[in-house]
TIPAMI-678702 format. One record per residue (C-alpha): x, y negated, z negated; residue number from 1; residue in one letter. Coordinates in Angstrom, 2 decimals. Example, Ala and Ser with C-alpha at 12.3 -4.5 7.8 and 13.67 -1.06 7.14 Angstrom:
<rs>
r X: 12.30	Y: 4.50	Z: -7.80	num: 1	residu: A $
r X: 13.67	Y: 1.06	Z: -7.14	num: 2	residu: S $
</rs>
This chain:
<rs>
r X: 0.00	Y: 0.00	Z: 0.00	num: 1	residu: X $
r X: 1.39	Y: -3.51	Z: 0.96	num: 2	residu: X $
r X: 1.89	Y: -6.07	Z: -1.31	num: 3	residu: X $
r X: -0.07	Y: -8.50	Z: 0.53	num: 4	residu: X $
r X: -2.82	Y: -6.31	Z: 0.54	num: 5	residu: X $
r X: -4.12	Y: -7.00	Z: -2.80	num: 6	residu: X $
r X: -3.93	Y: -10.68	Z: -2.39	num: 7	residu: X $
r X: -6.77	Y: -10.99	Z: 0.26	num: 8	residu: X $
r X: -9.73	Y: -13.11	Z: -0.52	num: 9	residu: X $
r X: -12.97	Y: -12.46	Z: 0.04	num: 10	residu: X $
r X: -13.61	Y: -15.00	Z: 3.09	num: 11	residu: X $
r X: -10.43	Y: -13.85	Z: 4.38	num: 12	residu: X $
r X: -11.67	Y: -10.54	Z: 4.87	num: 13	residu: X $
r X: -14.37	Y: -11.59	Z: 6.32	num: 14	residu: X $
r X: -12.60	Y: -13.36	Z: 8.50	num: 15	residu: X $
r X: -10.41	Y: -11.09	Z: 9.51	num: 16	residu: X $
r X: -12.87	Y: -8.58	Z: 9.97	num: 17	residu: X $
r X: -14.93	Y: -10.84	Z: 12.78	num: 18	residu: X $
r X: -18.02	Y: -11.48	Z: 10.24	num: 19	residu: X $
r X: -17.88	Y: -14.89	Z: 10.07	num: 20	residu: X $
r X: -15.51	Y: -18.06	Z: 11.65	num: 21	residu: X $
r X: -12.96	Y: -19.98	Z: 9.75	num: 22	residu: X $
r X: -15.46	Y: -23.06	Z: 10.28	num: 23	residu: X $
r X: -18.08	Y: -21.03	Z: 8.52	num: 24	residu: X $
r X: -15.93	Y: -20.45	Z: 5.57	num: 25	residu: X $
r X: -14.99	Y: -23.70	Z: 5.17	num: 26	residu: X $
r X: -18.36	Y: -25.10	Z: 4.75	num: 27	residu: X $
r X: -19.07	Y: -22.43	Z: 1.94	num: 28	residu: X $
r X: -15.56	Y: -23.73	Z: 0.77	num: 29	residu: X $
r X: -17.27	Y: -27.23	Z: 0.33	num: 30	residu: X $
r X: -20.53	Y: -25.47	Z: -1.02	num: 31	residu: X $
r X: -18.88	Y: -23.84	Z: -3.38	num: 32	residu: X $
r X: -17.14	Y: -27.49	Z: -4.62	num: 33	residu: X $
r X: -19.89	Y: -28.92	Z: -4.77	num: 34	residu: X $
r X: -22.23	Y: -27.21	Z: -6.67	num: 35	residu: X $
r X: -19.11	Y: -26.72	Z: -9.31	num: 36	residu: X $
r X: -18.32	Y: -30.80	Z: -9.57	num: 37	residu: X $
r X: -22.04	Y: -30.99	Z: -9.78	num: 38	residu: X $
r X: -22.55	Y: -28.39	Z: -12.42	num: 39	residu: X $
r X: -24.28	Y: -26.61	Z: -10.82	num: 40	residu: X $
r X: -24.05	Y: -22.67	Z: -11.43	num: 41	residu: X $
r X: -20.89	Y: -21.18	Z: -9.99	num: 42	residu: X $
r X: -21.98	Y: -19.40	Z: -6.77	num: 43	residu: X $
r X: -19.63	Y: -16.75	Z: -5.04	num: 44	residu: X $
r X: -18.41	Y: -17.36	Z: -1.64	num: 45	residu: X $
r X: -20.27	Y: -14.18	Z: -0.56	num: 46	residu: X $
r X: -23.31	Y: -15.22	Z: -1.99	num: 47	residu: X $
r X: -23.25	Y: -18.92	Z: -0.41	num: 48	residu: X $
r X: -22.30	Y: -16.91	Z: 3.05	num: 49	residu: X $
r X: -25.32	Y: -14.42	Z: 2.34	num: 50	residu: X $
r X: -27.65	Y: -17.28	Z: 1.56	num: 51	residu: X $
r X: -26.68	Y: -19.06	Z: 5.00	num: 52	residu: X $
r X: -27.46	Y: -16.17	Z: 7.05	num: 53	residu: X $
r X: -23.66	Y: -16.00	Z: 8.02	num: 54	residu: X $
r X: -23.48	Y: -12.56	Z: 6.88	num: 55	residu: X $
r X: -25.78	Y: -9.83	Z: 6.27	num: 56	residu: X $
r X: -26.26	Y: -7.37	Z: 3.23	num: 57	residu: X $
r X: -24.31	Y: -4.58	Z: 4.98	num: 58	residu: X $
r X: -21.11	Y: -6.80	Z: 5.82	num: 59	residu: X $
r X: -20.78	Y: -8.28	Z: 2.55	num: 60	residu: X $
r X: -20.89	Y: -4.46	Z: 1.37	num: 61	residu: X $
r X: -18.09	Y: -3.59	Z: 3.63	num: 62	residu: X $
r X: -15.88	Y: -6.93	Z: 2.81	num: 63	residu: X $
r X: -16.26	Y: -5.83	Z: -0.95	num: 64	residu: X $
r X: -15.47	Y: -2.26	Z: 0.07	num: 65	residu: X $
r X: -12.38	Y: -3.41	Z: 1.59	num: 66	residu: X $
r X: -11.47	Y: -5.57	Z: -1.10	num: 67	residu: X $
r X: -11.62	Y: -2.73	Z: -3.56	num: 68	residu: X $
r X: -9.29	Y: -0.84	Z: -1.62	num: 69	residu: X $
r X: -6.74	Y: -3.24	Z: -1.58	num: 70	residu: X $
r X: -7.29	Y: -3.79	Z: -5.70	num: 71	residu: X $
r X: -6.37	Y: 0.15	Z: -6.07	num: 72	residu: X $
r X: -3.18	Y: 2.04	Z: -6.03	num: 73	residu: X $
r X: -2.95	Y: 5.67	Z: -4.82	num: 74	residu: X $
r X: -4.44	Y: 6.55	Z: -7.50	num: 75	residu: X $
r X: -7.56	Y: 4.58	Z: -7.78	num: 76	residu: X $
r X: -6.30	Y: 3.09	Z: -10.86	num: 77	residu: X $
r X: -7.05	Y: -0.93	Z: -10.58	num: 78	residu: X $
r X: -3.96	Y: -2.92	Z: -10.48	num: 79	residu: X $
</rs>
């Protein structure tokens, strides 16, 4: 497993994986901000990208999958 691996971000993921454009995850970026400086309750970026129709139920499922992967050794012990 690569060191870099384990360092991924959601958004980056999805990304990566074609789900959603870098413009896309910008805006939940500011979204995200937003709601914070307001306090407002802290939203995930999957949930903001769920909530905008950016990404369906199945593709945040596979972005987490992929993130647990790369949070595991060998072993399946979290790191």
């Amino acid at each position: 497993m690569t060191g870099e691996c384990y360092k991924k971000r959601f958004g980056t993921i999805a990304v990566e994986k074609g789900f959603i454009t870098e413009e896309q995850l910008a805006e939940a970026i500011v979204m995200q901000v937003s709601d914070d400086m307001a306090g407002k309750e802290h939203r995930l970026i999957g949930t903001i990208l769920f909530e905008q129709g950016y990404l369906n139920a199945k593709q945040v499922d596979v972005v987490l999958r992929a993130m647990e992967v790369c949070t595991k050794d060998p072993l399946g012990r979290v790191l």
